[in-house]
C-alpha positions as a Python dict, from the first residue, in 0.01 Angstrom:
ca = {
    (1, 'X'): (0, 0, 0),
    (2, 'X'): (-380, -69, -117),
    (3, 'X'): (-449, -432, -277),
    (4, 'X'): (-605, -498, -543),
    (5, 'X'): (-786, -809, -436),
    (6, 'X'): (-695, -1198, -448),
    (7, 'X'): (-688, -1284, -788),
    (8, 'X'): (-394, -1307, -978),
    (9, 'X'): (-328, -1204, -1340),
    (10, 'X'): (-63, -1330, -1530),
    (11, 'X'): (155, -1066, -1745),
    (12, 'X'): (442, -1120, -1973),
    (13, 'X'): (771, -1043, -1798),
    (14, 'X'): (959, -787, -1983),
    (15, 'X'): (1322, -693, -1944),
    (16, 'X'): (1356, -318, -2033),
    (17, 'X'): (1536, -223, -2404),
    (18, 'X'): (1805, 33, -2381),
    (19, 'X'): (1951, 297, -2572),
    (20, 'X'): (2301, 347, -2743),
    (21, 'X'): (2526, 665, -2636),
    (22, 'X'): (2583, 837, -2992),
    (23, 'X'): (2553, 1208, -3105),
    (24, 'X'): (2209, 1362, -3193),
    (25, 'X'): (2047, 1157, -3460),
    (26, 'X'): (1951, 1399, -3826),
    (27, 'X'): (1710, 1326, -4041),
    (28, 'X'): (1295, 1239, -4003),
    (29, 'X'): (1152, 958, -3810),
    (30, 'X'): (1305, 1054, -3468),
    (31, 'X'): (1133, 1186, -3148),
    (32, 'X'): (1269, 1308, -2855),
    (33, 'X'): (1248, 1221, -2454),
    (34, 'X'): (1359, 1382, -2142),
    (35, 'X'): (1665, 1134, -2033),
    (36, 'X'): (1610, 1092, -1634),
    (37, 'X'): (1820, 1085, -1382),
    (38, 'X'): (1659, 817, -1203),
    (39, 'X'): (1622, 425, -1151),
    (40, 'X'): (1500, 229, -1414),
    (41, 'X'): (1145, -17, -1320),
    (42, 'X'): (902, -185, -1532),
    (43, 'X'): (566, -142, -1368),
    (44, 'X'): (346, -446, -1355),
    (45, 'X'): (-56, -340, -1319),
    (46, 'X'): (-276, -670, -1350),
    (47, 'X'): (-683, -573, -1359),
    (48, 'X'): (-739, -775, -940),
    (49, 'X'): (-356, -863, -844),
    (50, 'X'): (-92, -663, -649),
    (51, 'X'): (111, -401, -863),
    (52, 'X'): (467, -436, -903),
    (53, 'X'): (749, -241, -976),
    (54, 'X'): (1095, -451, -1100),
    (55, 'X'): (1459, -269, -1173),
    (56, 'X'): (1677, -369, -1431),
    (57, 'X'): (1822, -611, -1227),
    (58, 'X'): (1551, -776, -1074),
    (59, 'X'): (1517, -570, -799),
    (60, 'X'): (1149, -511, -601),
    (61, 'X'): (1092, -167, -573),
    (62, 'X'): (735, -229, -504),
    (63, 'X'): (771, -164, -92),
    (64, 'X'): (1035, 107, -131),
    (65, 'X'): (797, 313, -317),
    (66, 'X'): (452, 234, -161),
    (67, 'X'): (371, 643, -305),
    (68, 'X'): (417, 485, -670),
    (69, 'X'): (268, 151, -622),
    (70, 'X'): (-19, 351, -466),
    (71, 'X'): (-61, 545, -769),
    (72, 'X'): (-77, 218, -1007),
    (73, 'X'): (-315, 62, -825),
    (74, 'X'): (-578, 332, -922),
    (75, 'X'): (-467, 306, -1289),
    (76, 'X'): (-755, 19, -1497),
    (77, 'X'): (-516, -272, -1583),
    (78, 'X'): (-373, -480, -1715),
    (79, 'X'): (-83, -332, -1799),
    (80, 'X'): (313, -321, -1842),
    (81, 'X'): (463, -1, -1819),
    (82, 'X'): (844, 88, -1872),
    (83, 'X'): (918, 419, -1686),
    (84, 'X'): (1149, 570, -1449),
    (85, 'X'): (1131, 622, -1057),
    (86, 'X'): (1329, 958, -978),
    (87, 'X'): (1287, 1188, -690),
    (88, 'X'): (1266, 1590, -777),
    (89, 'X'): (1413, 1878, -651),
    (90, 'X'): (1371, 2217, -729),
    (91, 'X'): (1183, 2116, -1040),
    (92, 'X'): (1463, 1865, -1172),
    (93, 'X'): (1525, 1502, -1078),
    (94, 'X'): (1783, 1451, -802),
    (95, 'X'): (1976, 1118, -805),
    (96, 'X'): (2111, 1184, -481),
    (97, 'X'): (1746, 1225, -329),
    (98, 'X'): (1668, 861, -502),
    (99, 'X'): (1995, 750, -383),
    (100, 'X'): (1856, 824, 3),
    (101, 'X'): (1549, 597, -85),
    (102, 'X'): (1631, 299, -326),
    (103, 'X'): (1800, 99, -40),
    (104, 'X'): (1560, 176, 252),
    (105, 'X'): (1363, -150, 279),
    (106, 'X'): (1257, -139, 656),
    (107, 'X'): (890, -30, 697),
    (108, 'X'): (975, 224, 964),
    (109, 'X'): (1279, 397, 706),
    (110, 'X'): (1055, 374, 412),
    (111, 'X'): (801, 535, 571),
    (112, 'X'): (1057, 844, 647),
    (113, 'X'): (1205, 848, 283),
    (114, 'X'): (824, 893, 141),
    (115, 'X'): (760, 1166, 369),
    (116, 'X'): (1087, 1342, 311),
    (117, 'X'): (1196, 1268, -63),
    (118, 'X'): (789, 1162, -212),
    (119, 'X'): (891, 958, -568),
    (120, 'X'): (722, 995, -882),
    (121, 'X'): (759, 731, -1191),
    (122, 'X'): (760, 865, -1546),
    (123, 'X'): (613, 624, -1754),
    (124, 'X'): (760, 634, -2155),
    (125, 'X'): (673, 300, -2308),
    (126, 'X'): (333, 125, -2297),
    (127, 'X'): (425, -240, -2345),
    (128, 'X'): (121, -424, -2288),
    (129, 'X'): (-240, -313, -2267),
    (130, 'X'): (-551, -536, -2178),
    (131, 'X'): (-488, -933, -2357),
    (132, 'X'): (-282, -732, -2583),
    (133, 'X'): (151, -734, -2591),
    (134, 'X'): (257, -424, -2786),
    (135, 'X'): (583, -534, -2861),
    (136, 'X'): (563, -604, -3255),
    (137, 'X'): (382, -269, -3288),
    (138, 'X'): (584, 26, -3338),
    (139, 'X'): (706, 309, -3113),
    (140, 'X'): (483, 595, -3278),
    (141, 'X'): (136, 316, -3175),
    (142, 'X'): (234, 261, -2823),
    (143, 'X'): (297, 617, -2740),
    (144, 'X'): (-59, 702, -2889),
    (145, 'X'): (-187, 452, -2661),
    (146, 'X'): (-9, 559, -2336),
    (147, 'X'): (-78, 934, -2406),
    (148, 'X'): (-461, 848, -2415),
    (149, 'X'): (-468, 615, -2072),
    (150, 'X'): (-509, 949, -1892),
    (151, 'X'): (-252, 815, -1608),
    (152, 'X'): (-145, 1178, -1488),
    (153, 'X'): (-207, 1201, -1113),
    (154, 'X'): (21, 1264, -782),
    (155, 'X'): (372, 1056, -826),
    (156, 'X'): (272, 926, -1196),
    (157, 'X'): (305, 1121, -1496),
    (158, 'X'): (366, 1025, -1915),
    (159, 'X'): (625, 1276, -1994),
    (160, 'X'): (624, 1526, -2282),
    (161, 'X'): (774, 1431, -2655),
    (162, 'X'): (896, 1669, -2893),
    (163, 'X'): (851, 1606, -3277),
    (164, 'X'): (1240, 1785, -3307),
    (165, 'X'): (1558, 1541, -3156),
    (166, 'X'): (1733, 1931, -3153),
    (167, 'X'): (1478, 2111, -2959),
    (168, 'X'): (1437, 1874, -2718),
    (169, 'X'): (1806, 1875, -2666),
    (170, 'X'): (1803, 2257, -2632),
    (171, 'X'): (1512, 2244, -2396),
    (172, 'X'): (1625, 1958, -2164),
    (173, 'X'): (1956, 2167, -2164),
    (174, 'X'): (1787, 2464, -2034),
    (175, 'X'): (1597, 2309, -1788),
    (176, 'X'): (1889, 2134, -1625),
    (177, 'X'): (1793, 1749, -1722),
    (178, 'X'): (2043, 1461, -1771),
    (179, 'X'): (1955, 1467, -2141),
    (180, 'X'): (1774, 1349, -2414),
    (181, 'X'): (1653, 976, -2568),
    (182, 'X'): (1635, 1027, -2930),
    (183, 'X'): (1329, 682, -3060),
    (184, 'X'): (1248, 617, -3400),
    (185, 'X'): (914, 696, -3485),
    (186, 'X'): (923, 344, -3632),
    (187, 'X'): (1074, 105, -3415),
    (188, 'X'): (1000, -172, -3193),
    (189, 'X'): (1083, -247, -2834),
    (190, 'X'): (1374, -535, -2809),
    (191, 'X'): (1332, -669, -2438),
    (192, 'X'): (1666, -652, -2286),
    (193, 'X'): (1868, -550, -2585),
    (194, 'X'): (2077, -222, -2662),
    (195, 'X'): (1952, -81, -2957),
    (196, 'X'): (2086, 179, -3179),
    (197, 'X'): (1702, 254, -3267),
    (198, 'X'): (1676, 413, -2963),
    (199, 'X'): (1990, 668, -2879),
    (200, 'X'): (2096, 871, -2576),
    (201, 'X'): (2286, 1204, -2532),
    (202, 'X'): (2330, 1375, -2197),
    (203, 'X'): (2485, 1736, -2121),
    (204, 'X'): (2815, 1683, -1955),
    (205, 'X'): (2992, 1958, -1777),
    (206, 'X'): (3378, 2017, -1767),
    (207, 'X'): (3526, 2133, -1494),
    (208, 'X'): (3898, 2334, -1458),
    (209, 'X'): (4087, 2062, -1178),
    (210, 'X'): (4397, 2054, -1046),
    (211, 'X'): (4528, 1678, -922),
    (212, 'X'): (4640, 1643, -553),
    (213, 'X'): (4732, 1249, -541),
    (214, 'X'): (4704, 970, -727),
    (215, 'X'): (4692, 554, -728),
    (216, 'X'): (4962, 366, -901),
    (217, 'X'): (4809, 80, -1153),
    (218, 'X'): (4913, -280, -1134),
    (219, 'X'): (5105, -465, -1177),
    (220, 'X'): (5427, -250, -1156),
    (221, 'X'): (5255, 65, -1044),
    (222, 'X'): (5405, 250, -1389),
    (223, 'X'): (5065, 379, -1463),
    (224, 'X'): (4771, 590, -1322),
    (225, 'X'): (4518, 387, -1208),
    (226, 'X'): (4281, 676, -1077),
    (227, 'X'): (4376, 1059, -985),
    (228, 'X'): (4211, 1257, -682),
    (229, 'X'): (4140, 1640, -798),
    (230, 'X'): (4007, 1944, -615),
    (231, 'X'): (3978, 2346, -669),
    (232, 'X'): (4183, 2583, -492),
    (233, 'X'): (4045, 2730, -210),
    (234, 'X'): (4177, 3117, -80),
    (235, 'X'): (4365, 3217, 145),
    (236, 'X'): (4642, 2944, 121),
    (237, 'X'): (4550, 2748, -193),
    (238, 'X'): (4498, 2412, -56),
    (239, 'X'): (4233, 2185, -278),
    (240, 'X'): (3929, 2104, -233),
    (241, 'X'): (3846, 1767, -261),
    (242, 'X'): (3584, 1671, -525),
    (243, 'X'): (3680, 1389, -641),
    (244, 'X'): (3834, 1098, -823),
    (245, 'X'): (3876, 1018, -1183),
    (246, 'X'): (3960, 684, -1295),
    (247, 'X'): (3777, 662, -1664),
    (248, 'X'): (3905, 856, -2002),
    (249, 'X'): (4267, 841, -1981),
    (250, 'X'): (4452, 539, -2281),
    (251, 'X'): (4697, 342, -2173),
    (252, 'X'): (5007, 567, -2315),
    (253, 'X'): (4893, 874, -2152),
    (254, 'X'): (4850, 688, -1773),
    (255, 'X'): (5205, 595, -1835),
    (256, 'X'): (5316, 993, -1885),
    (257, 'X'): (5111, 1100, -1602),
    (258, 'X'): (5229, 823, -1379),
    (259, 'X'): (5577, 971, -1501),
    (260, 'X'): (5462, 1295, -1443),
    (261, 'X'): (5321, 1313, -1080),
    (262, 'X'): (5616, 1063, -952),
    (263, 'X'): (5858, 1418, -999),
    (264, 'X'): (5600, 1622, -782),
    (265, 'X'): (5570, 1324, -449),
    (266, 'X'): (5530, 1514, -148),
    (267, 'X'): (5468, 1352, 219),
    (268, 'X'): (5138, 1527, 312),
    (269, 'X'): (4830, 1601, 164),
    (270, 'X'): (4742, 1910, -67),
    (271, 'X'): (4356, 1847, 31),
    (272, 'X'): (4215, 2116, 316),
    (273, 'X'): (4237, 1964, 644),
    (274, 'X'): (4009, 1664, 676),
    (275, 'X'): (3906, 1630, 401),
    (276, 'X'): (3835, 1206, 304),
    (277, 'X'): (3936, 1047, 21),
    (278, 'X'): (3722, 755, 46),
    (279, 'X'): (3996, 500, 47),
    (280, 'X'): (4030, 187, 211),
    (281, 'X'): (4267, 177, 506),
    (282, 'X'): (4651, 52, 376),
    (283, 'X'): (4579, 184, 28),
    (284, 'X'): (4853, 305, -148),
    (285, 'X'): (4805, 637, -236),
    (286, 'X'): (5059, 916, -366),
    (287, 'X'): (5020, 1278, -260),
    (288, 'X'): (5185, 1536, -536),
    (289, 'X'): (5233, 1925, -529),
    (290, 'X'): (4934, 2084, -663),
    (291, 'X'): (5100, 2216, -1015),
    (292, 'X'): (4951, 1986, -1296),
    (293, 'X'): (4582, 2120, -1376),
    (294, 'X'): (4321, 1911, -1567),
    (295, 'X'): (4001, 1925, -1756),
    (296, 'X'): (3698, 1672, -1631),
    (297, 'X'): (3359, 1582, -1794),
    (298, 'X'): (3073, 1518, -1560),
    (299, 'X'): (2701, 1502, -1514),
    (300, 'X'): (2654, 1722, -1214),
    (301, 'X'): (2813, 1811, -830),
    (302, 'X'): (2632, 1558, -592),
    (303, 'X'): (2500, 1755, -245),
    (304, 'X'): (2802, 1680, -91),
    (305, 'X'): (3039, 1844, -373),
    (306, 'X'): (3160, 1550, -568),
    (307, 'X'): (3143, 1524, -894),
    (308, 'X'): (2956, 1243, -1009),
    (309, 'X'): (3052, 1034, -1351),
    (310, 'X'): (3390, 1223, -1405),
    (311, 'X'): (3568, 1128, -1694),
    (312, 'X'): (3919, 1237, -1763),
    (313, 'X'): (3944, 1523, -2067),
    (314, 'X'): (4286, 1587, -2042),
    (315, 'X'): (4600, 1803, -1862),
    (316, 'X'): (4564, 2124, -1921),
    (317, 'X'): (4861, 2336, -2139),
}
């Protein structure tokens, strides 16, 4: 990664705002955002210093994505960006790909993930610009600003912004995205607080499941702590395995499925033949007769067929 020189400029520290989950906002004042499947990272770009990139949790990224830092340092400073590293594929970001980079930290393994999976960060918000903090200005100022920086260039883009919540929705939906941030035209950035000015709404999938095994909850194992699912496979109709689900489900209706898959035990696995559940050794886990079927929400099948952020819908009738 190039430096930018010895001296050292001091910028605010910002911790990112967030959004609320809530339906599709109606009535004026709203813009909408591609939602990205990636990491978030507040990008640090002093006029002579070193960039840096931070996650939410402190995190560097700044070595794990020299590509990105590389990019920043050709960008005039100083300023604080809020954006997004993700990794595309096929035109659409691929949190598996990122997954593959954000914990290489060794030169040699960083050096393979830029070659192999190249990073780009989307910058949204323009937080700070020159001696100047942006945060007491409003949304519909900033973005002005960070539209006319001219940042576009190989892994750094501003993304688009749609004057209509809905078409963004319907266009984000179409392309394949996560989903959409909803911002009010008017509001101002809260560091490090959830903020109902700002909403998000992704595109879940459901998928048709049928449950294979389960875990008992504690403490007297009367409830369903988590249930493994797959799809029927031909000739035989063995599952395959894509999965666990462990979110959706109130406390009654673990108790009835707990009640449920107890009458269906069997002693061997419905799964096809070697297939991994990803348990622990000694864990308790009950194998059932493939009979009770399920519907699952989820964000997308990861590359190795899981899905990924399942939440429990419901048994099927």
């Amino acid at each position: 990664m190039s430096a930018r020189g010895s001296a050292r400029v001091r910028l605010p520290h910002i911790e990112p705002m967030l959004a609320t989950a809530s339906p599709l906002p109606s009535g004026s004042g709203w813009v909408g955002e591609v939602k990205w499947d990636g990491a978030r990272a507040v990008a640090y770009v002093p006029e002579a210093a070193p960039v840096r990139l931070l996650g939410r949790s402190g995190v560097d990224f700044t070595g794990r994505f020299p590509e990105v830092a590389d990019a920043l340092t050709e960008v005039r400073g100083p300023l604080v960006l809020d954006g997004e590293l993700v990794v595309m594929r096929s035109g659409i970001p691929s949190f598996a790909a990122l997954q593959g980079r954000i914990h290489r930290t060794r030169p040699q393994a960083v050096r393979a993930g830029v070659a192999a999976a190249p990073a780009l960060y989307v910058a949204f918000d323009l937080l700070h610009t020159g001696e100047r903090s942006l945060l007491n200005e409003p949304y519909a100022r900033w973005r002005d600003l960070l539209e006319n920086l001219a940042l576009e260039r190989p892994h750094l883009r501003v993304p688009p912004l749609w004057d209509s919540v809905t078409e963004a929705y319907g266009w984000t939906r179409e392309h394949r995205l996560e989903g959409v941030v909803a911002k009010r035209l008017n509001s101002l950035y809260r560091p490090g607080t959830r903020s109902r000015d700002w909403t998000k709404i992704k595109h879940l999938r459901v998928a048709d499941v049928v449950i294979g095994a389960w875990l008992p909850g504690e403490p007297a194992g009367d409830t369903v702590r988590a249930v493994f699912v797959g799809v029927p496979t031909p000739p035989d109709g063995r599952l395959l395995f894509v999965g666990s689900v462990s979110s959706g489900m109130v406390t009654a209706e673990k108790r009835a499925l707990a009640a449920a898959l107890r009458r269906l035990t069997v002693p061997v696995s419905p799964f096809t033949t070697g297939a991994s559940l990803g348990l622990p050794r000694g864990t308790e886990v009950h194998f059932v007769r493939p009979e009770l079927h399920a519907e699952v929400e989820f964000l997308e099948l990861t590359d190795n067929g899981r899905l990924r952020q399942p939440v429990w819908r419901g048994l099927r009738s």
